[in-house]
N, C-alpha and C positions, 0 to 999 in steps of 0.2 A: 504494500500500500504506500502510493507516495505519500510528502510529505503535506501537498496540499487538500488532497482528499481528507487527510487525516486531521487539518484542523477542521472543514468541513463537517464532519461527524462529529467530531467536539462539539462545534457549535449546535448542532441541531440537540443532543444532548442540554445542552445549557436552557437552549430555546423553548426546549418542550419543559422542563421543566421548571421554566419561567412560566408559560401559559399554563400549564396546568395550577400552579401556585395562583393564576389570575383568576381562575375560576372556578378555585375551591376545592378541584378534585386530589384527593391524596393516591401516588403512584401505589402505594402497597395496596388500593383498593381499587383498581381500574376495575369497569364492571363490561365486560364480553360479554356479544351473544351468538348465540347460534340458530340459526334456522332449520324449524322442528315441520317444516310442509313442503310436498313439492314445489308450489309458487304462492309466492307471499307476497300481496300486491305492497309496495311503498306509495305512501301518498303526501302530498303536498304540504300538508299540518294534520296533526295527533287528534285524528276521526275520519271516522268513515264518510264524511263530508265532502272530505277533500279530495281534490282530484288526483288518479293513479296518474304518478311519473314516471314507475319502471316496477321490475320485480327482481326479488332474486331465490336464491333456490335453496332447498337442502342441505345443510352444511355448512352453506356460505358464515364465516364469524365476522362481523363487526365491532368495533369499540363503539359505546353509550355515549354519544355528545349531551344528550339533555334527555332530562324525566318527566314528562307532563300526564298527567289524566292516564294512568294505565296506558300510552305509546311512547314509544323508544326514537329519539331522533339520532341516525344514523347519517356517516358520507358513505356512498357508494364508489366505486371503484372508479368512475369515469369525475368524480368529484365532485358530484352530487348530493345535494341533502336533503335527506329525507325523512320520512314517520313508518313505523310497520309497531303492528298490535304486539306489545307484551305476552299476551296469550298464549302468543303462535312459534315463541321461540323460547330457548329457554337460555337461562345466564350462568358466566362461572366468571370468577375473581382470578385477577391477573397478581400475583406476588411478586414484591419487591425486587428474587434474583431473576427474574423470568424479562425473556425479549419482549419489547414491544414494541408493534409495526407502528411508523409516524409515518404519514404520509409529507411528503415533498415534493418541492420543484427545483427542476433546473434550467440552465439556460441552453438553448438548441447553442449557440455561438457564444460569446465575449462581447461584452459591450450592451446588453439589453435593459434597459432603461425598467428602472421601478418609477412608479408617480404613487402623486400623495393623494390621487382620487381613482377611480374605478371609467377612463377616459381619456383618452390620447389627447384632452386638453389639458389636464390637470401639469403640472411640475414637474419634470425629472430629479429625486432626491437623491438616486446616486444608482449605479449600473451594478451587474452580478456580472458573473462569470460562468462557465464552464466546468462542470468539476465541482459547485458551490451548489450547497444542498439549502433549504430554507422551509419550514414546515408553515402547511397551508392554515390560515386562520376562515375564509371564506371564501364560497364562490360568487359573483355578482355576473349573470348573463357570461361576458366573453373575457372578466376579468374576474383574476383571483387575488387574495388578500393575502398576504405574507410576515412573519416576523422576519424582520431585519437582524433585529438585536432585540436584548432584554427590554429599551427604553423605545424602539421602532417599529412602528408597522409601513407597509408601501402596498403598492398595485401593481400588477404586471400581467400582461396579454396574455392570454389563455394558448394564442396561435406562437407563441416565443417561448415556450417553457417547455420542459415534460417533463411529467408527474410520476412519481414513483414509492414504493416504500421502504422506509429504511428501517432497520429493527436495532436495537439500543435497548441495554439494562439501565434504569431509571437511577440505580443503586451508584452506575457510574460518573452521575452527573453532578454530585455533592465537592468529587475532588477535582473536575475539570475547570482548571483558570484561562477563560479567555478575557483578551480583552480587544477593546478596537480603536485605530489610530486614523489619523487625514494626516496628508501630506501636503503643504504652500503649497502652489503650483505660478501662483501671482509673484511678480517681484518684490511687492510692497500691498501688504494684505491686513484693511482694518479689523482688531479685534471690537466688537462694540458690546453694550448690555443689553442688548435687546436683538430680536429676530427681525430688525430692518435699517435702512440706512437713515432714519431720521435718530437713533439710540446713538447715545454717548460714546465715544472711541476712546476704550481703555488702554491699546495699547495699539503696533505695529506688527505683526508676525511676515517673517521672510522666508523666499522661497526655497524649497528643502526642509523649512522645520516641519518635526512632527511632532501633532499634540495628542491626548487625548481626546474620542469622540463620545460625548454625553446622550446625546439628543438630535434626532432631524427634524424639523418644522418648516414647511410652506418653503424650501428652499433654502434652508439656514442648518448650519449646522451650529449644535451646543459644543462648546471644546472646554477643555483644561488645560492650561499651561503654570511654570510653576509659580507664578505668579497670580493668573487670574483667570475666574470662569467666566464664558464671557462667549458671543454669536461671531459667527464669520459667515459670510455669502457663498453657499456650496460649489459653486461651478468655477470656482477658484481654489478647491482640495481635492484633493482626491483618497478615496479611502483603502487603507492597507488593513488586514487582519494582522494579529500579533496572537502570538499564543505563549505562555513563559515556559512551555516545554519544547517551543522549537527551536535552535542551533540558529545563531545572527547569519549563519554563512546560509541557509534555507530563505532567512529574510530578506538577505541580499539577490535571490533568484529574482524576482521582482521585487524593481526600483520600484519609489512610489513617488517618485517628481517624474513629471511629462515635461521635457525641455522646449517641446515645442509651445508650451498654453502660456503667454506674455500677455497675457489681458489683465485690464487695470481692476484694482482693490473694489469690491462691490460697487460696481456701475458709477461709480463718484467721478468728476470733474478731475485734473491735478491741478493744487491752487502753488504760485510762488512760494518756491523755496517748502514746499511740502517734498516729501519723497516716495512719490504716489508715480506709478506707472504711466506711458507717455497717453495722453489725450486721444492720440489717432486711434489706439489699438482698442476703442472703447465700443468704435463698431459694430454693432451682434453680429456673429459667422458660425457657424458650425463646424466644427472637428467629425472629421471619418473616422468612427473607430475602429473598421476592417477592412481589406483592401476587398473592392470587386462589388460595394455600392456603386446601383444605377442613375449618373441623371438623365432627366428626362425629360420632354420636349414641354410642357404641360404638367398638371397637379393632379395625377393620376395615374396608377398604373397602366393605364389604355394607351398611353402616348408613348410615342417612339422613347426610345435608348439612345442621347447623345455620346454618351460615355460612360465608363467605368472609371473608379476613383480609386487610390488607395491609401490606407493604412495611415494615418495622421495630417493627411489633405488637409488644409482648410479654407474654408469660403464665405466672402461677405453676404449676409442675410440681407436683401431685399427689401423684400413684402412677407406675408404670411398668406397663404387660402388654404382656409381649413385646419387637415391637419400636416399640410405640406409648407415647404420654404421654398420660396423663389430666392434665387441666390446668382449671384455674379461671377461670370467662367472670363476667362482672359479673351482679350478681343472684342470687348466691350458686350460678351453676348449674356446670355441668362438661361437660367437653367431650372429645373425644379428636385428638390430630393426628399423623401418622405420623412415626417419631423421623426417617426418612432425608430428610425435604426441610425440618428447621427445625436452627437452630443452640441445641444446647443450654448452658444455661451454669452452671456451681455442679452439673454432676450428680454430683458425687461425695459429694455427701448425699442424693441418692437411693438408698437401701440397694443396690436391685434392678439399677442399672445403673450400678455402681462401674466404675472403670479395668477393662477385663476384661485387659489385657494381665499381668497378675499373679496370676490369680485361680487359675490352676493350674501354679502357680509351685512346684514340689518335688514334685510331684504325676507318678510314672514310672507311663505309660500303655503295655499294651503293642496292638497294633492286628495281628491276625491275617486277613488275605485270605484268604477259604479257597483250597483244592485247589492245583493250581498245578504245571506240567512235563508230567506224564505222568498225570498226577489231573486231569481237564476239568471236573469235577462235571459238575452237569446239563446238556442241553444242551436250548437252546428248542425248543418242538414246531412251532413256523413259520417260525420263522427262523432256527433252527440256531447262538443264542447261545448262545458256552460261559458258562458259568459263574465258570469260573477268571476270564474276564478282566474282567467287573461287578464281582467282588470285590474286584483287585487295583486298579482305576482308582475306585472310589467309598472304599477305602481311603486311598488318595492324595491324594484330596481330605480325608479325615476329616487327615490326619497334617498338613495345611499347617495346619488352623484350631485343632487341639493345640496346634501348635508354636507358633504367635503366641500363643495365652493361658498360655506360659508353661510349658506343661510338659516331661518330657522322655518324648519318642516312640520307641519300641524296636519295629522293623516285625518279625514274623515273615518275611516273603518283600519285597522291594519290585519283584521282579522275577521272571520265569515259571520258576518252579525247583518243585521236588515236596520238600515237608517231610512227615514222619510225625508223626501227632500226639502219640507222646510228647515227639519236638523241639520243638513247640509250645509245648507244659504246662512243656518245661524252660526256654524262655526267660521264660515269665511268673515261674514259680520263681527262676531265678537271679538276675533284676533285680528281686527281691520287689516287683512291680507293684501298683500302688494301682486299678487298674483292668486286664482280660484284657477284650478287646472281640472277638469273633469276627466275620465279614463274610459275608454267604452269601446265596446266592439262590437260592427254594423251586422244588421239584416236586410233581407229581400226579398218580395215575392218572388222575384225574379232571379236566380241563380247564376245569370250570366252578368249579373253585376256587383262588381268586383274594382278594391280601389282605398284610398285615404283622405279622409274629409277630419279638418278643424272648422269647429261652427265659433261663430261669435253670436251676440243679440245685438249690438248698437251698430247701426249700419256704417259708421264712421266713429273715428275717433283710435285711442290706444288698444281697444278691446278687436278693431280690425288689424291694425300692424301687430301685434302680439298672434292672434293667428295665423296670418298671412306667412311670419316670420317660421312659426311652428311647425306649417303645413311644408314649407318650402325644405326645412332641416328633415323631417320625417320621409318626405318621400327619397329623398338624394340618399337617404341610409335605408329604407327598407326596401327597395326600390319595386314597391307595387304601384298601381296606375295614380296619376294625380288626380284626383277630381275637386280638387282646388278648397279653397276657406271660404266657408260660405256663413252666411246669416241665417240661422238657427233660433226658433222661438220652441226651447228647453226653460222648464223651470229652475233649476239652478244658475242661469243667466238669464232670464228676465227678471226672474227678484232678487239679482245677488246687486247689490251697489258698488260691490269692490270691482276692477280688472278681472275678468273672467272668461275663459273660453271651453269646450268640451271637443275633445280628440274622441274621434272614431278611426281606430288604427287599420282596419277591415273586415271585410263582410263574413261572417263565418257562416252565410248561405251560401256561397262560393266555395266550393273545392278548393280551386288551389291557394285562397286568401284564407280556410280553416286550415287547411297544411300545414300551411307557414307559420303561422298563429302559435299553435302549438308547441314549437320549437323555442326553448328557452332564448335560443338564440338572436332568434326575430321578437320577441318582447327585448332586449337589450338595444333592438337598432332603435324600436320605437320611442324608449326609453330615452335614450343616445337624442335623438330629433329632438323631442320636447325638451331637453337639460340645454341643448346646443341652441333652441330658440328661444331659449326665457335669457339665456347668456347674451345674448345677442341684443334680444330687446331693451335689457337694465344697460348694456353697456355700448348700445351704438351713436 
């Protein structure tokens, strides 16, 4: 076993027995189950209410995430989580010397970017590697949740990773000492007390030194030095693992200064006679982190291949669309490269794609599932999807990628209960909401009609741009037919007073619009559209 694998499993040791420590469960009591049926449906939430996600079989053991009402909430193999009856399986206790499977990710390449939200808007807080193991906290649609460290969690693409499990005595993680370093990467790098550039500058750190790393936040990293604890601007460190049982000559295998990253001290000006990096290199540009990134003619996969880059390239950042860079190639030409496989640096003077982790920060959103209990709404003409339950799970995904940009998320239902829609209209009322989002999935007599409509009620004003904006994010990501934002007389938008609009994501009298429906996947894009059009709205 080399020597980096080997802090790798340390850490996830450390890791798991920090989350478990988080949520109460003692290792000498881990509670296993086994499946006592040939198929055992799992379903959505703990009762028979909810809707089957998958099954599994005979035999199969899983570990007890949570206990609710006599059902067992388990992940499944593909990373999934789910509910299956108590009943139907039976348990056995995992002791203290005994292996136990953690499930983890790793990175397909070097360089794959974690964010501080569940969306290729949110922040890069700092990249994995190859080799580097990290155990899974959640799934969200097409993004997973991660421990970083003891004090860190991130995001990372579902299509970047692969998941595996790693088995570890619980017994061994008492005497494992890791710990974790940043390396300057800046010439001249403010230490401040706060997680932004308006916080006091305690001190100066230079490039090459290595501190200790506390904390990531919105871009920031917490450090120690031996003088003072104190924030630094992440995309000016870079982070090295330390372990105190590995050999300096192991540590020396990877440097942890990048000689090429000369960008200035947290996005700051250099004023006279400061010793602040030069003004020019303040530019945002993005760094290649492996050689044989495409650019491309356009902000899209679909568009031709100008070139291939390599291995520390870097290039001046343009514009932003979406979640691609237009960037500047020699020759006065332009180029596009996709933001999630390069490191960006100085993007916080790119208007378009600021810290998003604040951008809807005071901003109270309320997020309405439709139907719900004893209300099913529609139900699929092929596959007998209810409705209530698209609602309430593509909801859930919308309320995680709210809550990381910041705002505050007030659910009508989070869970299968029946509201009337005056209840509705009074909770957007009472928490006077800066946004009423309704969730809903269409019908038809007609089966050939198929598509994505956002309704407004006021025929003019911010209640049409707020759809308008929604409808346009939503179909470019789930890409079913557009049938435009239209004016909608719904109870929950005639009598609501606040900003209010109601998403019908698709028809689930449609075949291929129930299909799609279904798949976790496509509630994430829908999900993805409305998060991307409320962004857009508060901040164009």
């Amino acid at each position: 076993m080399n020597a980096h694998r080997l802090r790798s499993i340390i850490m996830i040791i450390v890791l798991v027995t920090f989350i478990v420590s988080i949520f109460g469960i003692a290792y000498a009591n881990t509670k296993q189950i086994i499946i006592e049926v040939n198929a055992l449906n799992v379903r959505s939430g703990p009762g028979t209410q909810f809707q089957i996600i998958d099954s599994v079989k005979k035999g199969e053991q899983f570990s007890v995430l949570e206990d609710k009402d006599r059902w067992y909430k388990i992940q499944l193999h593909n990373n999934q989580l789910g509910w299956v009856a108590s009943w139907l399986v039976s348990e056995q206790t995992i002791q203290s010397n005994q292996l136990v499977k953690v499930q983890v990710v790793e990175a397909v390449s070097n360089g794959i970017n974690v964010r501080t939200g569940p969306s290729l808007s949110f922040p890069v807080v700092t990249s994995i590697k190859k080799q580097e193991f990290y155990p899974i906290l959640e799934n969200n649609g097409e993004w997973i949740q991660i421990q970083l460290n003891p004090q860190t969690v991130g995001w990372v693409a579902s299509w970047v990773v692969v998941t595996s499990h790693q088995e570890v005595k619980p017994s061994q993680a008492a005497s494992a000492d890791v710990s974790r370093s940043v390396a300057i990467t800046a010439n001249i790098l403010n230490l401040r007390s706060g997680p932004n550039t308006s916080s006091t500058i305690l001190d100066k750190l230079t490039k090459g030194q290595v501190v200790n790393l506390l904390k990531i936040q919105d871009g920031w990293y917490q450090v120690k030095t031996n003088q003072h604890t104190g924030w630094i601007a992440s995309e000016y460190a870079q982070q090295t693992d330390t372990n105190s049982n590995t050999s300096s000559e192991q540590q020396k295998e990877n440097p942890p200064v990048n000689d090429s990253t000369t960008a200035p001290p947290d996005g700051q000006t250099s004023q006279p006679g400061s010793p602040e990096s030069s003004p020019i290199s303040q530019a945002p540009h993005v760094v290649i982190p492996k050689t044989g990134i495409n650019i491309r003619s356009g902000p899209g996969t679909s568009y031709n291949i100008l070139m291939s880059v390599n291995q520390g390239d870097t290039f001046t950042i343009i514009n932003t669309h979406g979640d691609w860079f237009e960037i500047a190639l020699a020759d006065s030409k332009k180029g596009f490269v996709a933001g999630w496989v390069v490191q960006a640096v100085g993007i916080d003077n790119v208007e378009n794609n600021r810290s998003i982790a604040g951008l809807l920060k005071g901003k109270t959103i309320v997020i309405d599932p439709g139907h719900g209990g004893i209300d099913v709404g529609a139900i699929g003409s092929h596959f007998k999807t209810l409705e209530k339950e698209l609602c309430l799970s593509t909801s859930l995904l919308l309320e995680s990628k709210l809550k990381a940009a910041g705002s505050n998320v007030i659910m009508t239902r989070n869970t299968d209960i029946f509201l009337s829609l005056p209840q509705r209209v009074a909770l957007s009322t009472k928490h006077k909401a800066d946004a009423f989002i309704s969730v809903h999935y269409n019908t038809n007599h007609s089966s050939s009609v198929n598509g994505t409509i956002v309704y407004h009620y006021n025929a003019k004003g911010n209640d049409v741009k707020l759809a308008k904006l929604v409808q346009q994010e939503i179909v470019q990501k789930n890409g079913l037919k557009d049938l435009g934002a239209r004016q909608g007389n719904f109870y929950v938008l005639r009598e609501n007073p606040q900003l209010s609009i109601l998403v019908e994501a698709a028809f689930l009298s449609n075949y291929n619009d129930e299909l799609v429906s279904r798949n976790r996947t496509f509630q994430d894009k829908v999900a993805e559209g409305i998060f991307q059009g409320v962004l857009k709205y508060f901040n164009e």
